[in-house]
N, C-alpha and C positions, 0 to 999 in steps of 0.2 A: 523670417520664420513665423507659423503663424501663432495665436497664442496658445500658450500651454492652458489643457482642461483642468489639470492637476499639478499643482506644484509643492510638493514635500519638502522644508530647507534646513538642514542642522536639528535636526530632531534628537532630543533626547527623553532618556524616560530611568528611572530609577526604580527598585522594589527595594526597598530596604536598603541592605548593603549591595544588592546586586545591581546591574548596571547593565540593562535589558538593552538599553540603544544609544549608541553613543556619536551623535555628528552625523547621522544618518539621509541622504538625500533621496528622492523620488521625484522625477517628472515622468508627466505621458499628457501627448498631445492627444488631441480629440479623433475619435475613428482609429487608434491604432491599438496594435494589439503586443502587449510589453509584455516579457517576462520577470517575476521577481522569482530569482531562486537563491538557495544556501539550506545549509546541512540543517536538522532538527536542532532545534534552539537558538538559531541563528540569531532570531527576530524579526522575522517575517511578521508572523501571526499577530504580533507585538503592534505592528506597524499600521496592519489594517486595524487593529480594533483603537489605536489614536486617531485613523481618517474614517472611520465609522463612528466615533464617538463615546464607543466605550471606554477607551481610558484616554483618560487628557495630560498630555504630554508636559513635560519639566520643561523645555526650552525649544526654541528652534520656531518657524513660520510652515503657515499650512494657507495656499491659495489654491480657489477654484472658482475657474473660470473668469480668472482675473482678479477675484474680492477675495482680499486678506481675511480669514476665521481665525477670528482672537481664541474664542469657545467653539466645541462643535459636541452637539448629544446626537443620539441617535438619530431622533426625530428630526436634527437637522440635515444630518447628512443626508436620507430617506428625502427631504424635501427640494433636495439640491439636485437629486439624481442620483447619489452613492446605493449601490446595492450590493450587498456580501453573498455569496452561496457559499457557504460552510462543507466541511465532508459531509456532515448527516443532514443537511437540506433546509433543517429545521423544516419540516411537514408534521401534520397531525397524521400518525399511520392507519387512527381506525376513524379518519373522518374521510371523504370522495374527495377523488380528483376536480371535482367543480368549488366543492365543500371550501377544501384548502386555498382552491383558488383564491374565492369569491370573499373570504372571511371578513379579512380586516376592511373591505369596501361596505359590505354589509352593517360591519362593528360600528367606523366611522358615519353609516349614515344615522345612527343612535337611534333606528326605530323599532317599535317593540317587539312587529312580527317580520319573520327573516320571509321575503318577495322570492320564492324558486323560479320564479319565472325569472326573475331577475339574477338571480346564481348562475342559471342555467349558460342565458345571455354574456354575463361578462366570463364565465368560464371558454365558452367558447369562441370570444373575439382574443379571450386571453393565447391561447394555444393556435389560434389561426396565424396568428406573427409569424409565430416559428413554422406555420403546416405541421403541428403534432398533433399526429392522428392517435387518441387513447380514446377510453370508456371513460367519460367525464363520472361515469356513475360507481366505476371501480373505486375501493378503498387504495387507498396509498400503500398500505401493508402488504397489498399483494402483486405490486408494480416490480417491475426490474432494475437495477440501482439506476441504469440508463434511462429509464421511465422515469424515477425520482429526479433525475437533473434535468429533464427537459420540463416537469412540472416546476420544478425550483425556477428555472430560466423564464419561464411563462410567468410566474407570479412575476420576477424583478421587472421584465418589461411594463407591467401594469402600471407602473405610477415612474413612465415617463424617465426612463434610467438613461444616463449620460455617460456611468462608469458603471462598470460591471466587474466586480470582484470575482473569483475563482479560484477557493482555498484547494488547491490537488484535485481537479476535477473528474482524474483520468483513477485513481488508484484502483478501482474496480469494478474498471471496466475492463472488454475485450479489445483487441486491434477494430474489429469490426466496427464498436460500440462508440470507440475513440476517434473514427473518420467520421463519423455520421456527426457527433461533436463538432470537430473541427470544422465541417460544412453549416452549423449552425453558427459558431466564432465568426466567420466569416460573411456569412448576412447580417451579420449585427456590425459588424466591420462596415460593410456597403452601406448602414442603416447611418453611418455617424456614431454610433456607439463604440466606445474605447474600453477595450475588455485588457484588466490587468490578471495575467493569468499566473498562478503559484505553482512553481514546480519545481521536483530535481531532477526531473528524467531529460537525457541528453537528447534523446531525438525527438522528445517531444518540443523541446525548447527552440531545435533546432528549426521544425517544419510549421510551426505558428505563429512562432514571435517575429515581429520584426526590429526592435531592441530587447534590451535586458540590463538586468539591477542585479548583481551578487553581495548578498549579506555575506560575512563569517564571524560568529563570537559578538553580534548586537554591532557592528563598523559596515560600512559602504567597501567593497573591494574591486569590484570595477562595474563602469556602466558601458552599453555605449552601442554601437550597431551588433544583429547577430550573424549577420554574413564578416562579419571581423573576425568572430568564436570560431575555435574549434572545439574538438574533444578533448583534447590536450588539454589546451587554456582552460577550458570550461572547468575538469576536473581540478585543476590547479587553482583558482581563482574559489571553486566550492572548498575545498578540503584542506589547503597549505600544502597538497602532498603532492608526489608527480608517483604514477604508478607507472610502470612497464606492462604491455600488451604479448598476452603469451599466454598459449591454450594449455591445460591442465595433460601431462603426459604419466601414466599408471608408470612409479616404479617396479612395484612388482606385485603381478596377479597370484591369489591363490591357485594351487592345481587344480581343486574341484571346486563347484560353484558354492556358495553360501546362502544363495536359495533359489527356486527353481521354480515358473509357474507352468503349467502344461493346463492349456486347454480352458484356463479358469472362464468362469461365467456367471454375471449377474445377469437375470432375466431385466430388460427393458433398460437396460445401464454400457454394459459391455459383453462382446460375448467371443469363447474360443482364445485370448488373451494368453500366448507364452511367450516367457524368455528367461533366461540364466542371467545373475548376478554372481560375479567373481567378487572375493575380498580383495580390495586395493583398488576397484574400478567403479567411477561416478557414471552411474548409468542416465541417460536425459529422456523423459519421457515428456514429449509435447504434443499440445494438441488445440483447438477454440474450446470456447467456456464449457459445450455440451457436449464434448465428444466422449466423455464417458473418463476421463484422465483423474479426475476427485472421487469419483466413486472407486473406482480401482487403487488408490491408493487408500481408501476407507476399506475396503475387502481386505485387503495386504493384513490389513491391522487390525480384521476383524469388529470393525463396529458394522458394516453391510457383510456380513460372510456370506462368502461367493454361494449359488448354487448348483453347481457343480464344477468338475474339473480337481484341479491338483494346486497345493502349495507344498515344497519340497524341502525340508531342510539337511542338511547331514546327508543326502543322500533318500531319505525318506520320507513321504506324504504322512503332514502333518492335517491337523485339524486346527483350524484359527476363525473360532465362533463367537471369540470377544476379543475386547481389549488384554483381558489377563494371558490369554492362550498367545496370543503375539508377545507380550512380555516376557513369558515363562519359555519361550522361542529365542527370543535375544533379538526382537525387532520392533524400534522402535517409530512414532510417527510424533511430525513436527507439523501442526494444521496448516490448515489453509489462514486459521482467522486466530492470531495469538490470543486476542482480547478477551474469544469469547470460548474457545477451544483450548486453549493453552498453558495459562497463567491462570492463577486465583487471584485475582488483583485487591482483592481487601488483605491477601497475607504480605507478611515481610518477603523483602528478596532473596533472604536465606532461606525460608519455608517452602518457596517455591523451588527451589535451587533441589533442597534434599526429600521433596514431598518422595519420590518414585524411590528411595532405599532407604525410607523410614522404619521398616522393619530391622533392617543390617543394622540401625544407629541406637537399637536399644539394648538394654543391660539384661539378667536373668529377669523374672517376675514383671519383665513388660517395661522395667524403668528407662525412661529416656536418657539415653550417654550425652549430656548436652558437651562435653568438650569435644567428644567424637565430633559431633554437627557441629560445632564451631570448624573444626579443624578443615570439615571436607569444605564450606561454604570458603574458607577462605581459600582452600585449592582451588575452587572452579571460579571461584573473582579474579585468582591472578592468574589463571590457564588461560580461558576466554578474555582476559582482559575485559571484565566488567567495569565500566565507570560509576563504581559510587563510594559514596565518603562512608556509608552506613550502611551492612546488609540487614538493620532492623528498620529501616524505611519499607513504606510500604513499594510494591512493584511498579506502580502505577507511576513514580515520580521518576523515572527510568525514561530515557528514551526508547522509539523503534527498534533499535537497532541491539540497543541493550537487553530490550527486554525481548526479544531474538533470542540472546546469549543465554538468556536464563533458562529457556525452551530448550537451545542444545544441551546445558548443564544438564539439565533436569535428566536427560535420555544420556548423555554421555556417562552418568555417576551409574547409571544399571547396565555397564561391560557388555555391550548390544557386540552381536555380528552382522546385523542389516540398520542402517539410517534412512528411512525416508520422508522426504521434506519435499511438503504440497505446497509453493511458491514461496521459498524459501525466504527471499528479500523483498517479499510483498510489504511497502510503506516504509521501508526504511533509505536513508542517505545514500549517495553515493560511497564515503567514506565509510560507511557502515557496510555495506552489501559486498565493499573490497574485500574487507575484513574479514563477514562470514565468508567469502568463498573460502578465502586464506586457511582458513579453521579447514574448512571443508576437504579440501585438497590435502592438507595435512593430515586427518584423518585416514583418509582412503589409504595415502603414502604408509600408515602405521596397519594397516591391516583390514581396516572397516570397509563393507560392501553399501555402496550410499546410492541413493535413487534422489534426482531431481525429478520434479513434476513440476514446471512452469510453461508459459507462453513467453516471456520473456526472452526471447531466441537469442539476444549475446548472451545472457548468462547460460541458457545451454550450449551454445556453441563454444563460449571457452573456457565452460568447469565440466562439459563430461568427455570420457573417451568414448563412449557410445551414442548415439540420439534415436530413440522409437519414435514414432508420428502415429499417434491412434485418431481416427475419426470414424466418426456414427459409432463407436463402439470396439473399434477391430483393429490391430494394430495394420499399417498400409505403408509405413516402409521404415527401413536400420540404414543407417549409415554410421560411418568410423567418422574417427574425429577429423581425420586426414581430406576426407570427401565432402564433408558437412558442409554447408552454409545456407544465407538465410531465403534465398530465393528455389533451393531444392526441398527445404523444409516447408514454403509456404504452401508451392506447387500443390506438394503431397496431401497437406492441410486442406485444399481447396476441389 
């Protein structure tokens, strides 16, 4: 066997009291492409930033390419060939795609005046690796996440990369966005380059790795070839749990709909858009990035209100020209982007929990009933089963998944008869996305009319009893849950 580029031995790593990695192993031979995956907090992240340099490990041996690293800083692993791509790319947003390139080449040459002719030059040998055709002169800011990771990709190549990190490279992107990916994974493959790629998504795991690494709770739980995996294993070896496979069936539908769209229409977005939502039925509306599926659930809830057409409640066309008018309706929305749409991440977890019936939790003369908000926060901690020791932490110390939870609290504590949720388990765990369906299903079962809006085609195929397919705008076809699956949905897509 030939020799390993990377070899990670008994690592461990402490914070405190806590015990981030405990006995933990990593190899990956040269030119192949390994998967590390395990649930948010595993120690994954843990792991690269001790083989990046950033933190230096309690115990255990770290070789590459043969030579034992007693120490390793940044700067060494950067000179060894270790490169990381993070979620957010680490790019300068308001500097050019050459700009960012060419940076730290320029920095290191220590001369006073910055050579464009020479930016120009290494931008463009930079991105010819990969054949990425972009506006070397475009700012970063106004690139596409996909554009940001091929510029990410392009910088690491620059200084000679041997291993190529891959913190979630896929969380948002489209299927489209995510082949085109994969086709770049794999010229770097051909290149001799060994891409360790981070994930929890099963099929992505499945169609690019050709071993894998599962973390759970900071432990090594299994390694080994990925044509060994299934989805079964896979899920059991991430989560400790074995779930059962079984599509969401409505116990029982309202007689009349709980709301109703006829004909809706944003100009340049979506247009002519109807269909009825029953209480007790998870409706799945999917679509690609642009077909118009974000914006219509933005209309729904009135931050784009539609221009023209019908939103019907009770039986009656309403008006929903904000956010309040959808509230004061009993329809709530779950974003696309919790971070930055969703949560107040400088408040505590109970603040966010009871931010939307903070009116209801006061006394005469405006006074805050703090036992009231005690009371409801500790309801919706053990309803959703929130994970925290403290709802006066801030939200941010929360995982994905929880801090999810806190998004449905927030909407579930204002007695909604409509939920709709714009990529519902976008960035969370496998054990976490069970969970929310679980919630979700249950819901419906109790009386709520819920709208999915993802791309994520198992999750619409086994949490709704409906699926719409909108593209360029229009919806283009319904199928039951009975007829549904993922090669009639893509058709429709395409």
């Amino acid at each position: 066997m030939a020799q390993s580029l990377l070899k990670a031995e008994h690592i461990k790593i402490s914070f405190g009291n806590v015990h981030a990695l405990t006995d933990v192993s990593l190899e990956i031979q040269p030119g192949e492409i390994h998967c590390l995956a395990g649930e948010n907090g595993c120690g994954k992240s843990t792991l690269i930033k001790i083989i990046s340099g950033v933190y230096q490990r309690d115990g255990g041996t770290i070789e590459f390419d043969g030579k034992q690293l007693d120490k390793i800083t940044p700067i060494d692993s950067i000179n060894l060939g270790i490169q990381v791509i993070y979620q957010d790319f680490s790019l300068f947003p308001n500097l050019t795609v050459a700009e960012n390139l060419a940076l730290n080449t320029e920095v290191a040459s220590k001369k006073q005046l910055v050579s464009w002719k020479n930016v120009r030059k290494i931008a463009e040998e930079a991105v010819s690796r990969i054949h990425f055709d972009v506006d070397l002169d475009r700012k970063v800011e106004s690139l596409t996440v996909a554009q940001k990771q091929m510029v990410a990709i392009s910088r690491a190549l620059m200084f000679n990369a041997r291993l190529i990190i891959m913190d979630e490279p896929t969380t948002a992107l489209t299927k489209k966005e995510v082949d085109a990916l994969f086709q770049i994974i794999l010229q770097l493959k051909q290149q001799g380059i060994a891409i360790l790629f981070i994930s929890h998504k099963l099929n992505e795991v499945f169609e690019i790795s050709e071993r894998f690494t599962i973390f759970r709770n900071g432990e090594l739980v299994a390694t080994g070839n990925t044509k060994e995996l299934d989805d079964k294993k896979f899920t059991f070896y991430m989560t400790g749990r074995e779930f059962a496979d079984s599509k969401f069936t409505p116990k029982k539908l309202s007689d009349a709909p709980v709301m109703e769209l006829k004909d809706l229409t944003l100009n340049g977005s979506f247009e002519q858009v109807s269909f009825s939502l029953r209480g007790g039925e998870i409706l799945g509306i999917t679509g690609l990035l642009d077909s118009g599926r974000t914006e219509l659930a933005l209309s729904m809830f009135g931050i784009r209100p539609a221009d023209s057409g019908q939103i019907i409640r009770g039986g009656k066309p309403v008006r929903i020209g904000n956010p309040r008018d959808a509230i004061e309706n009993r329809i709530g929305l779950v974003p696309e982007d919790r971070l930055s749409e969703g949560l107040f991440l400088q408040r505590s977890i109970g603040d966010n929990i009871i931010i939307s019936e903070i009116d209801r939790l006061t006394k005469g003369k405006g006074i805050y009933d703090l036992e009231k908000r005690d009371r409801e926060i500790e309801r919706w901690v053990k309803e959703l089963e929130i994970k925290t020791g403290n709802p006066d932490n801030p939200v941010t110390t929360l995982s994905g998944g929880n801090q999810q939870r806190i998004v449905l609290a927030k909407w579930l504590a204002c007695n909604l008869d409509v939920l709709i949720l714009n990529g519902p388990t976008v960035g969370v765990d496998i054990g976490s996305k069970h969970d929310i369906h679980t919630i979700l299903q249950k819901l419906a079962n109790e009386g709520l009319g819920v709208i999915i809006i993802s791309d994520d085609l198992p999750e619409v195929i086994g949490n709704c009893s409906r699926v719409l397919v909108i593209k360029s705008g229009r919806i283009v076809a319904e199928y039951s849950s009975e007829e549904v699956d993922e090669k009639k949905i893509i058709d429709a897509m395409m």
